[in-house]
LUMDREN-460282 format. One record per residue (C-alpha): x, y, z; residue number from 1. Coordinates in nm, 3 decimals, decimal comma, always signed. Layout:
! LUMDREN-460282
+---------+---------+---------+-------+
|       u |       v |       w | torro |
+---------+---------+---------+-------+
|       X |       Y |       Z |   NUM |
...
+---------+---------+---------+-------+
***
This chain:
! LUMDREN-460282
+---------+---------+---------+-------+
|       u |       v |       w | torro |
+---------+---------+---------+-------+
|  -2,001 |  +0,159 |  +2,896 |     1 |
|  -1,900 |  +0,500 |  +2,834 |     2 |
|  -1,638 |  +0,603 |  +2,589 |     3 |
|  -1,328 |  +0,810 |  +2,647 |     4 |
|  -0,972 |  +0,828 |  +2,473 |     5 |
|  -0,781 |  +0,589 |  +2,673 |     6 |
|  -1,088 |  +0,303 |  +2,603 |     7 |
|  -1,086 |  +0,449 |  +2,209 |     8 |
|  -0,751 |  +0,407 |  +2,178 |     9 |
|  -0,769 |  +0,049 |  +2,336 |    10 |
|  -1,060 |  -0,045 |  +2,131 |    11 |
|  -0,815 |  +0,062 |  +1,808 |    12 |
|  -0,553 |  -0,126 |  +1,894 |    13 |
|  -0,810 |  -0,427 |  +1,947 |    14 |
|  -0,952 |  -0,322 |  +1,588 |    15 |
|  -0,565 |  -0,434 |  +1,426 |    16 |
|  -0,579 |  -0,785 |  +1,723 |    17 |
|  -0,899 |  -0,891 |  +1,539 |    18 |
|  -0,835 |  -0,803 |  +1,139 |    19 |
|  -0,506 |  -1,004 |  +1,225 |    20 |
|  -0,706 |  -1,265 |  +1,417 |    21 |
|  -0,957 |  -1,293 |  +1,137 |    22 |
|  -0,874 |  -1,227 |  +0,793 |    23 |
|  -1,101 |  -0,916 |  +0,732 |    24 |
|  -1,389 |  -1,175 |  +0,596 |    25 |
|  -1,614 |  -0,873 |  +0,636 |    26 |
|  -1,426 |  -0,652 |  +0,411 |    27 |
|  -1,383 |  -0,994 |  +0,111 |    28 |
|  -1,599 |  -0,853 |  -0,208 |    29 |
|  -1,892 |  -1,045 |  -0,293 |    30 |
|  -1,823 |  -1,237 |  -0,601 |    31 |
|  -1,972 |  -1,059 |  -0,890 |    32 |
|  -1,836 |  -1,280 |  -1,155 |    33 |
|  -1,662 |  -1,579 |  -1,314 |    34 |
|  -1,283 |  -1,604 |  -1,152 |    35 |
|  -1,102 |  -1,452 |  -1,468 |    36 |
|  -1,381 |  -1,262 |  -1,633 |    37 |
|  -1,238 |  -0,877 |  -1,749 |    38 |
|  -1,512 |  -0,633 |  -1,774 |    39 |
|  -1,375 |  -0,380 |  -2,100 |    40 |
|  -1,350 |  -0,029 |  -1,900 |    41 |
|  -1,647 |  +0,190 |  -1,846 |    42 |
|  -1,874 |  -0,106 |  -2,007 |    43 |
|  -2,078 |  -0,183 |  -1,704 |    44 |
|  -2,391 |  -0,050 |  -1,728 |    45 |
|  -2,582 |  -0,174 |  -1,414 |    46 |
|  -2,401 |  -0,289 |  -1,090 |    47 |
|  -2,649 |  -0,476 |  -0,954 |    48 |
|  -2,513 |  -0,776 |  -0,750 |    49 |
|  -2,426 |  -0,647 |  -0,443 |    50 |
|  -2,743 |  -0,485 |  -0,278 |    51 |
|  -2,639 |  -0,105 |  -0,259 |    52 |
|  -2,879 |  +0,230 |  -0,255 |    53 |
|  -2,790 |  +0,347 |  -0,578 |    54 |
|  -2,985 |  +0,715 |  -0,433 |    55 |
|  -2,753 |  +0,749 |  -0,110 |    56 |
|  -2,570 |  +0,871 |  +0,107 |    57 |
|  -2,924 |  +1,159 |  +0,141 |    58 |
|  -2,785 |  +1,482 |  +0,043 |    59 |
|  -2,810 |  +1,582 |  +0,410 |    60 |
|  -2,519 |  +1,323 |  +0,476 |    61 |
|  -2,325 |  +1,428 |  +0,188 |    62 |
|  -2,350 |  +1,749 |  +0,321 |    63 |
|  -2,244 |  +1,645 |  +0,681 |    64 |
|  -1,979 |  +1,466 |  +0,558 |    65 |
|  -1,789 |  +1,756 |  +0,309 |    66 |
|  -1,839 |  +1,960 |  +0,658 |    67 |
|  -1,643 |  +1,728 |  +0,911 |    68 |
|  -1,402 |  +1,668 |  +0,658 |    69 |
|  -1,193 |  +1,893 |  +0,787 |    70 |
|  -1,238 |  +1,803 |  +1,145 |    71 |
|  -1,083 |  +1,484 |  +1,051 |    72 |
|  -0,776 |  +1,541 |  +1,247 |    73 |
|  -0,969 |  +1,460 |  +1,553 |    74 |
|  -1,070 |  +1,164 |  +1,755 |    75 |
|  -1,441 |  +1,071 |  +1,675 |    76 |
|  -1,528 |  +0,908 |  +2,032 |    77 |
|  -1,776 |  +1,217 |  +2,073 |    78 |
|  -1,959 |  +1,128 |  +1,771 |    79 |
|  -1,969 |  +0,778 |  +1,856 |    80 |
|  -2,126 |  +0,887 |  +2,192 |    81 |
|  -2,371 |  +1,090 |  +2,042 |    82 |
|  -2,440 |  +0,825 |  +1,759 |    83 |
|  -2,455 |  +0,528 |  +1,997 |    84 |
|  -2,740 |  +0,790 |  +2,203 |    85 |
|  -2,928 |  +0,827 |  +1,929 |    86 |
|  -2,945 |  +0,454 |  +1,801 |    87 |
|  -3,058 |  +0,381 |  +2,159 |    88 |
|  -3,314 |  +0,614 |  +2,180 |    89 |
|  -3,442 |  +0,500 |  +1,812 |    90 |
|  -3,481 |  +0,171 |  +1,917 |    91 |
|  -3,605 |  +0,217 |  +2,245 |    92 |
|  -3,330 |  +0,034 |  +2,410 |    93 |
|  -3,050 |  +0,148 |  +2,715 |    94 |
|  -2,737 |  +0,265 |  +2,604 |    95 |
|  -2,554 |  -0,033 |  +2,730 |    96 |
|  -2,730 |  -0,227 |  +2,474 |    97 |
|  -2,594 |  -0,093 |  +2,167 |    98 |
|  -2,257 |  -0,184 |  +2,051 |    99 |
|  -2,118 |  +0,011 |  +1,752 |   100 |
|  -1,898 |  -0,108 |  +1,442 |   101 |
|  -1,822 |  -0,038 |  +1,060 |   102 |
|  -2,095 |  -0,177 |  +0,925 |   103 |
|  -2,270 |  -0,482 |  +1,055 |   104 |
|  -1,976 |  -0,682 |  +0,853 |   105 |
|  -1,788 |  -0,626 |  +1,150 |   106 |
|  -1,981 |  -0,710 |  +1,406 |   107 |
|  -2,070 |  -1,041 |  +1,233 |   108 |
|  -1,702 |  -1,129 |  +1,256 |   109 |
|  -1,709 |  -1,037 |  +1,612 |   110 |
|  -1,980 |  -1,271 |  +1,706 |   111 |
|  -1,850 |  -1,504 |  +1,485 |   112 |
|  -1,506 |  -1,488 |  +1,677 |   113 |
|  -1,681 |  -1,514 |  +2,048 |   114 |
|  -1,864 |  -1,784 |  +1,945 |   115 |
|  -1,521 |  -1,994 |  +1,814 |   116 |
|  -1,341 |  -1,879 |  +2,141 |   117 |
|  -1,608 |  -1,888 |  +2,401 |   118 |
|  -1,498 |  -2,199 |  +2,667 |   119 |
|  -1,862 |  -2,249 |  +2,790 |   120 |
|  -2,059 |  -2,275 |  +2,468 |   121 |
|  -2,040 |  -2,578 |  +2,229 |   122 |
|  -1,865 |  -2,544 |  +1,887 |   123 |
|  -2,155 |  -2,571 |  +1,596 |   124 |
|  -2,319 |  -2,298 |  +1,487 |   125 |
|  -2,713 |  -2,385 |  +1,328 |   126 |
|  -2,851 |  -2,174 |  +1,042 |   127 |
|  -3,038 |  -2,211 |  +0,744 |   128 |
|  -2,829 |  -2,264 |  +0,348 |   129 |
|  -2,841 |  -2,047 |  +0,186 |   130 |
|  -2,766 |  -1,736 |  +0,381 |   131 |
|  -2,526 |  -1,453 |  +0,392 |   132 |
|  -2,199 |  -1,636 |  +0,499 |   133 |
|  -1,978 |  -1,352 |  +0,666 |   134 |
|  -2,040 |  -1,484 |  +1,024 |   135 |
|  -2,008 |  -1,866 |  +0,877 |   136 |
|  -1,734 |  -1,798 |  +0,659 |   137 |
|  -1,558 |  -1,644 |  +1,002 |   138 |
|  -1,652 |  -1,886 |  +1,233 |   139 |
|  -1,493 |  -2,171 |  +0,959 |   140 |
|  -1,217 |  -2,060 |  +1,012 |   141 |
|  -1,207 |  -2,083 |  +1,349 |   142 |
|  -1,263 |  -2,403 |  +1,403 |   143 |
|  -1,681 |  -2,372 |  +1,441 |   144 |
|  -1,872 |  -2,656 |  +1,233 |   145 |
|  -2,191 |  -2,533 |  +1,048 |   146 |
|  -2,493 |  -2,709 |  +1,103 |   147 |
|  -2,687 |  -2,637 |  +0,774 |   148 |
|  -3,050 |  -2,654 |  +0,706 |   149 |
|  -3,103 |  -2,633 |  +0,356 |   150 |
|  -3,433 |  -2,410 |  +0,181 |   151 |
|  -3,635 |  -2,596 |  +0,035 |   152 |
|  -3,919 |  -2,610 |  -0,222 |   153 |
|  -4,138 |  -2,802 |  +0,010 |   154 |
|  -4,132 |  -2,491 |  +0,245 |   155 |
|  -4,183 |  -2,239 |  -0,031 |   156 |
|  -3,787 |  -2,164 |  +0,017 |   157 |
|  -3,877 |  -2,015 |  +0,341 |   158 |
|  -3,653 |  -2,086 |  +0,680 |   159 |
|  -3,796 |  -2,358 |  +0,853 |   160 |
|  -3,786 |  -2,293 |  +1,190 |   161 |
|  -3,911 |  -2,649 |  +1,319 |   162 |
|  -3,608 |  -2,807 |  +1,178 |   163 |
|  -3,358 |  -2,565 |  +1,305 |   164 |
|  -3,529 |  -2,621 |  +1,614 |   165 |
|  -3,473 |  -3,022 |  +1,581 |   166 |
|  -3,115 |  -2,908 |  +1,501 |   167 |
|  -3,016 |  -2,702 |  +1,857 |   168 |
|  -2,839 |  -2,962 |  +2,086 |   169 |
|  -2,572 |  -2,971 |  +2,362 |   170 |
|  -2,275 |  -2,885 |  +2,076 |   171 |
|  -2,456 |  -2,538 |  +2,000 |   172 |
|  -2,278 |  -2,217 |  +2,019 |   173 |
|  -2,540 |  -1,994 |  +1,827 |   174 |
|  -2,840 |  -2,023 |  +1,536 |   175 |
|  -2,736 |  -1,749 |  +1,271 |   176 |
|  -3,020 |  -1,642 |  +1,068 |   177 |
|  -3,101 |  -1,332 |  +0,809 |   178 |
|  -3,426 |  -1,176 |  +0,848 |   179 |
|  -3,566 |  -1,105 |  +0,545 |   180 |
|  -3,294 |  -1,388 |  +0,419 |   181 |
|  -2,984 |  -1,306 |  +0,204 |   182 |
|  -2,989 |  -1,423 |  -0,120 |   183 |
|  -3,373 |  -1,481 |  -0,103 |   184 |
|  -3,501 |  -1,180 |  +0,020 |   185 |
|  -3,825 |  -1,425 |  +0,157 |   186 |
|  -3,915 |  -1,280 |  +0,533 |   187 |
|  -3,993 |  -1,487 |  +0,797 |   188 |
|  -4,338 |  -1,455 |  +0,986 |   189 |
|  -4,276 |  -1,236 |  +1,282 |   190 |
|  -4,545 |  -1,413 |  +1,511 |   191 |
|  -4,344 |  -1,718 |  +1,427 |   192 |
|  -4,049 |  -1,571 |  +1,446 |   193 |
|  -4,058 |  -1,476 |  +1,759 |   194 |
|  -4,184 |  -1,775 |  +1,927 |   195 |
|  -3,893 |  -1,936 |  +1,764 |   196 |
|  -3,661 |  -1,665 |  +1,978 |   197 |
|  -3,843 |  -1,727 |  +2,292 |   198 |
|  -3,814 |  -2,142 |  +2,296 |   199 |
|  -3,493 |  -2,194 |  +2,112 |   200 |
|  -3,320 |  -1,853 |  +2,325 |   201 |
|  -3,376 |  -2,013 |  +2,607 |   202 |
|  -3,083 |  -2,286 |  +2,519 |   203 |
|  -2,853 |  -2,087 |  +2,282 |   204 |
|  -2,823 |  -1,764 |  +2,170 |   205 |
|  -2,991 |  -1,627 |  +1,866 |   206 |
|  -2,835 |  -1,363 |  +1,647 |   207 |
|  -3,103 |  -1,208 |  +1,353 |   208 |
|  -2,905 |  -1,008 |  +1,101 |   209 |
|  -3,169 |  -0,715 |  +0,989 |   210 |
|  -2,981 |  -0,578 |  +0,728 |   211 |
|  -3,283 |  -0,539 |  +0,525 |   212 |
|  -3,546 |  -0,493 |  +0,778 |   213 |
|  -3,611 |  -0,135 |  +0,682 |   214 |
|  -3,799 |  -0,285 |  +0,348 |   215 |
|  -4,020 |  -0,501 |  +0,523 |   216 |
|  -4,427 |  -0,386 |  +0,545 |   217 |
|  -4,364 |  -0,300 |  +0,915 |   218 |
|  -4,015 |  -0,286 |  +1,027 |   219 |
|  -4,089 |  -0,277 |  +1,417 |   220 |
|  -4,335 |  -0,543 |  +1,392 |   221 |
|  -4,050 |  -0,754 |  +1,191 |   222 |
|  -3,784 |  -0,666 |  +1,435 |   223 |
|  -3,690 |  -0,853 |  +1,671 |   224 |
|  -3,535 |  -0,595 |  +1,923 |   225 |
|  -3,872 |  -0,612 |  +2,150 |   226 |
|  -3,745 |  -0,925 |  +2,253 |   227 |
|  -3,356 |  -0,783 |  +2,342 |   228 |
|  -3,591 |  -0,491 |  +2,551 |   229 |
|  -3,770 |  -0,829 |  +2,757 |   230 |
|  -3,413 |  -1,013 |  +2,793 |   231 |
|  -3,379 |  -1,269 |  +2,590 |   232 |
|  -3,120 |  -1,456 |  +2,435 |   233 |
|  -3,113 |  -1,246 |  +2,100 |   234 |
|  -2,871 |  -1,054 |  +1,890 |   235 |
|  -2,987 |  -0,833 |  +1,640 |   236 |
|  -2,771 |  -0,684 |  +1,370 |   237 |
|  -2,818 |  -0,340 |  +1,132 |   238 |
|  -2,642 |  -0,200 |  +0,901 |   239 |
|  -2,661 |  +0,121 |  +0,704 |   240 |
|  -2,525 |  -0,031 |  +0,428 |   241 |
|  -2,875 |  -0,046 |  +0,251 |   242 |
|  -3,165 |  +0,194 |  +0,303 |   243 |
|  -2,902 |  +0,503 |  +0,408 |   244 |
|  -2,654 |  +0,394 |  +0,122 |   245 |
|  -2,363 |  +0,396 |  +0,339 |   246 |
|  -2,233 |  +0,077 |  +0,140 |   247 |
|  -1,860 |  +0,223 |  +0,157 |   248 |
|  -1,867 |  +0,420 |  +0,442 |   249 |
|  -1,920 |  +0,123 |  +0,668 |   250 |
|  -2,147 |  +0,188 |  +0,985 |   251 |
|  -2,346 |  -0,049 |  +1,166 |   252 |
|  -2,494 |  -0,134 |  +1,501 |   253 |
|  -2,574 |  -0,449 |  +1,717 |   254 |
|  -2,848 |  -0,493 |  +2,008 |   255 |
|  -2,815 |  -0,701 |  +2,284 |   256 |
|  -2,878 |  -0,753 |  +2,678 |   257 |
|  -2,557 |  -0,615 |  +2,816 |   258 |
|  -2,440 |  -0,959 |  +2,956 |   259 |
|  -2,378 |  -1,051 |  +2,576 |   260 |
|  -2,221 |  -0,732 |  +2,447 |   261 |
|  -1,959 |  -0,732 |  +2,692 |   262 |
|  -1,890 |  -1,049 |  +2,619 |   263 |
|  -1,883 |  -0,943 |  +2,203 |   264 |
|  -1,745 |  -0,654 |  +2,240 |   265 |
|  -1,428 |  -0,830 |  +2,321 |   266 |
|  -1,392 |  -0,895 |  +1,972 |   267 |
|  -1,522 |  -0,535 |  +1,815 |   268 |
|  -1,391 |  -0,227 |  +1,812 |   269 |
|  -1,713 |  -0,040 |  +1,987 |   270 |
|  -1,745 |  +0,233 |  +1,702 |   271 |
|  -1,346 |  +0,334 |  +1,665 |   272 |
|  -1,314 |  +0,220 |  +1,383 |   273 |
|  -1,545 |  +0,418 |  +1,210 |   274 |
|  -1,425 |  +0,778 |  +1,083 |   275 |
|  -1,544 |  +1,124 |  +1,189 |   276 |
|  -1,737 |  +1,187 |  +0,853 |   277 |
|  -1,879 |  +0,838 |  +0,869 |   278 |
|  -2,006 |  +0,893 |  +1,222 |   279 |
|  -2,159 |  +1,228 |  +1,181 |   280 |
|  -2,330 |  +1,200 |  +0,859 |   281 |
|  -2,486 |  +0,858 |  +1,037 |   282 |
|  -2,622 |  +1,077 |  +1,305 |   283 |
|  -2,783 |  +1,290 |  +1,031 |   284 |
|  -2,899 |  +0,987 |  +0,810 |   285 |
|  -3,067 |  +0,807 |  +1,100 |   286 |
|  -3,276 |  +1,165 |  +1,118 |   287 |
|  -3,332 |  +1,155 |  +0,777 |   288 |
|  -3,704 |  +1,011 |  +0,767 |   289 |
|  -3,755 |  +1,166 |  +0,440 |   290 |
|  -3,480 |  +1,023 |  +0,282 |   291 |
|  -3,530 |  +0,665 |  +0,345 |   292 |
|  -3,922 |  +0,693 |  +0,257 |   293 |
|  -3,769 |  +0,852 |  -0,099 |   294 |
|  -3,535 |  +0,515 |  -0,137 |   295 |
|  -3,763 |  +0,276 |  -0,018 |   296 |
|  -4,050 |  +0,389 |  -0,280 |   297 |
|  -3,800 |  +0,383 |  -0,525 |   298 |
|  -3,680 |  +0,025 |  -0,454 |   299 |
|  -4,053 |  -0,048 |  -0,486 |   300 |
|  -4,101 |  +0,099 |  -0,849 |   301 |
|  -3,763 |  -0,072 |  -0,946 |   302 |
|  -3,999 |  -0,371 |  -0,802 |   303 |
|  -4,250 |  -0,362 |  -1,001 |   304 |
|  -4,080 |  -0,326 |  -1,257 |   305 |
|  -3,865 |  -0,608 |  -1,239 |   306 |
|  -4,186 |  -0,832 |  -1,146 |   307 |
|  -4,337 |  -0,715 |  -1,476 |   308 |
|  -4,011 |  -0,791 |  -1,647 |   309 |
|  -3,991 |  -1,154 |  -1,504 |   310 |
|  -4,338 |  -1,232 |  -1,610 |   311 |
|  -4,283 |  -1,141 |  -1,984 |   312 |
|  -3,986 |  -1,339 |  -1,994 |   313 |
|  -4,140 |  -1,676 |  -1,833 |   314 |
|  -3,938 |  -1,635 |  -1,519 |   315 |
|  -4,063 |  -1,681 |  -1,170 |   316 |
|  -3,899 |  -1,470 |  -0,891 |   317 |
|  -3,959 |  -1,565 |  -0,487 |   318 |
|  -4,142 |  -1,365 |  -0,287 |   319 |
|  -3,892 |  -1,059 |  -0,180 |   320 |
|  -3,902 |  -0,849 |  +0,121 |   321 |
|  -3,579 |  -0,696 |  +0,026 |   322 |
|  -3,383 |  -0,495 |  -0,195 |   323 |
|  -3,294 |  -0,762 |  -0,413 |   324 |
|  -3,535 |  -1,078 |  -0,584 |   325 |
|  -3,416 |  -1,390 |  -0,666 |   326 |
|  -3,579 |  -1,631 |  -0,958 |   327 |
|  -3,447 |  -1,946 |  -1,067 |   328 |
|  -3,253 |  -1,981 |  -1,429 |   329 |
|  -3,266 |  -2,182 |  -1,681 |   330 |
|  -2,880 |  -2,237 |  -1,730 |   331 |
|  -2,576 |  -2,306 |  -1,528 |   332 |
|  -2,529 |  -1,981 |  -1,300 |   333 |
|  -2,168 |  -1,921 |  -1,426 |   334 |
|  -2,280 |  -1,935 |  -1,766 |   335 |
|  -2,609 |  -1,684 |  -1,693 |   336 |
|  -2,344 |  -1,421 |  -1,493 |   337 |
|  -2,063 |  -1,409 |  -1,790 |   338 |
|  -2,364 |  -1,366 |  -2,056 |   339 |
|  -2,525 |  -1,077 |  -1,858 |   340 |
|  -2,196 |  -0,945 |  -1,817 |   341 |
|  -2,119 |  -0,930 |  -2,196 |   342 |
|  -2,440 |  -0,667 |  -2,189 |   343 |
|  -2,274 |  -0,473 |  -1,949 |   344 |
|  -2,507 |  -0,609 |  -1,645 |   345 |
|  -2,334 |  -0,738 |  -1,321 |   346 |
|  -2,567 |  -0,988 |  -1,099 |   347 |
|  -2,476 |  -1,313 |  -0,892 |   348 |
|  -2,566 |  -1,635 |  -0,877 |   349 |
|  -2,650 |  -1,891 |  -0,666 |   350 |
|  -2,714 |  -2,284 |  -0,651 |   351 |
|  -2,905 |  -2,467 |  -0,411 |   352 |
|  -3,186 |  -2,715 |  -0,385 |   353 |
|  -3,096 |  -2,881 |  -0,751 |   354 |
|  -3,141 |  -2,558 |  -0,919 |   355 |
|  -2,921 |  -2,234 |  -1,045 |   356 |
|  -3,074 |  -1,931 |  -0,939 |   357 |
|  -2,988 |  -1,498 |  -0,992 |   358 |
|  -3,031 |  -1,277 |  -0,729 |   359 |
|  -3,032 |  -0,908 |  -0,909 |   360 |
|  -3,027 |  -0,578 |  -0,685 |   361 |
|  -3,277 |  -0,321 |  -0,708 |   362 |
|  -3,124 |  -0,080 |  -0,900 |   363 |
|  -3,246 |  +0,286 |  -1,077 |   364 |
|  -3,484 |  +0,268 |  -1,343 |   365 |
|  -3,248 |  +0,239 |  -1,623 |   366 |
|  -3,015 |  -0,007 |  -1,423 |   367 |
|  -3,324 |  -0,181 |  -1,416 |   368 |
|  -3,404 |  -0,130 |  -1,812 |   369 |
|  -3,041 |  -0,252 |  -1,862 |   370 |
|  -3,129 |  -0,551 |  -1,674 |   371 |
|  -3,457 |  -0,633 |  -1,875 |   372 |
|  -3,258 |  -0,568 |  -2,198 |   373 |
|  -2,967 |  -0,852 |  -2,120 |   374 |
|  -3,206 |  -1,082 |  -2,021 |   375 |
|  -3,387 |  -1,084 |  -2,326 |   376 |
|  -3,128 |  -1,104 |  -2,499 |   377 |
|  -3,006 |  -1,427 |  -2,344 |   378 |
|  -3,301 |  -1,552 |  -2,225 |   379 |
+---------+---------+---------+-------+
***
């Protein structure tokens, strides 16, 4: 699929068909707190509900980016060549099985959208509650019924793969899952994992969103893309949104036998919609080894940290493979968000399984102190 500025143009003009189609549900902020809460200016001390690097874009992106800024007059679909190359190449995949978008928000959407409008594929969609909900939240829309498996404490909170199994029949499009899970942050086994792929692929396809792979013990032995390189039925979803801190400049990528892109790709945009400073300073970041070893230590001693933190206070977080831990509260979660937020500490909340539970970000080290401090005080 090669990209010149006839098909860049095209793939714009599909850009505004889909936004209009779907209502952006990628770009929707996260909720961060109560409808009607006012935050008094500059009183937020910690911004940690929404699972950004608070150390990126790496300086050599910054850098990239104040140099293209000038070049933004031009069409990017060179970039996007040379970016779409090199995430290949990282992942040790053809060309033609890379499809590029801003962020992986958008490429959620777009399998969310071929999945709603495909004629040959039933109209459910199986994943596991909670989870991150811009593909469901899309495919609602559209007329796709979710087929929910709730976490549970009997599994540890974990994604059961045996009952989503039980769950795949004749009316299903897709499973959806998030691996390591979002707002859990627990990681599935990848031995397990991947026999799940293999069996269930074989009737439906699979799409793993990796956003947070990069903070797993072994990423490539987490990944599923080994299974993409064999053929199977599996979509896998990054996003440099994390690790690289590219949170608002929005670049992402998606992996997939070609046979399945092309079909995607109908709803995505293929990379033009991402800018010339957000391409090029991508190309750079994805280089950047250095960088992301920096950020990923430093989510680890913001870890720690918070581990220690729990402990002292009597709280007892899950199991996190991410940039983010969840523990369950001991108040309603509307109630633990607004009283956080009066010390100047933004988090979310979630409820599931009988209980209210916080998922906090891993922030800097006094992010992290602010953190500690608020929940002391309301704790």
């Amino acid at each position: 699929m090669s990209i010149n500025r006839r098909d860049w143009l095209r793939a714009s003009m599909l850009s505004g068909l889909t936004l209009a189609a779907a209502p952006a549900a990628f770009c929707e902020p996260e909720p961060e707190m109560p409808k009607g809460y006012k935050i008094p200016k500059g009183a937020l001390k910690a911004r940690l509900s929404a699972n950004e690097n608070p150390y990126g874009p790496s300086p050599k992106a910054i850098k990239t980016i104040t140099e293209a800024a000038p070049d933004g007059y031009l069409y990017a679909m060179e970039y996007a060549k040379q970016f779409r190359k090199l995430v290949a190449d990282t992942e040790g995949v053809p060309e033609d099985h890379v499809l590029l978008g801003a962020g992986s928000g958008e490429l959620l959407t777009a399998a969310s959208l071929w999945a709603a409008y495909r004629p040959d594929a039933g109209r459910t969609i199986v994943a596991p509650d909670p989870t991150f909900d811009a593909l469901p939240r899309t495919a609602v829309k559209h007329g796709i019924t979710m087929d929910k498996v709730p976490l549970v404490a009997a599994d540890g909170y974990d994604i059961n793969l045996n009952k989503l199994n039980e769950r795949v029949g004749s009316q299903t499009g897709m499973v959806y899952l998030c691996n390591p899970n979002n707002p859990t942050a627990i990681t599935v086994d990848p031995t397990k994992l991947r026999a799940f792929c293999e069996a269930v692929g074989a009737k439906t396809p699979i799409l793993v969103d990796e956003a947070y792979i990069d903070y797993t013990p072994d990423p490539k032995a987490y990944s599923m893309v080994d299974l993409v390189k064999k053929g199977s039925n599996v979509i896998i979803t990054r996003t440099f949104s994390k690790v690289h801190g590219f949170a608002g400049l929005r670049a992402g990528y998606m992996i997939a036998k070609p046979e399945l892109l092309e079909q995607i790709s109908k709803f995505a945009t293929g990379g033009s919609s991402m800018s010339m400073t957000t391409l090029r300073a991508a190309i750079v970041s994805l280089q950047d080894k250095e960088f992301v070893k920096y950020s990923l230590g430093k989510a680890q001693e913001s870890k720690d940290y918070l581990y220690k933190v729990l402990k002292q206070t009597n709280y007892e977080p899950l199991p996190s493979g991410a940039n983010f831990v969840m523990f369950p509260i001991r108040m309603k979660g509307e109630d633990f968000v607004t009283r956080m937020m009066d010390q100047g500490v933004s988090i979310r909340q979630w409820k599931f399984d009988g209980q209210y539970w916080c998922r906090v970000s891993l922030g800097t080290m006094p992010q992290m102190q602010a953190f500690a401090d608020g929940l002391k005080l309301i704790s």
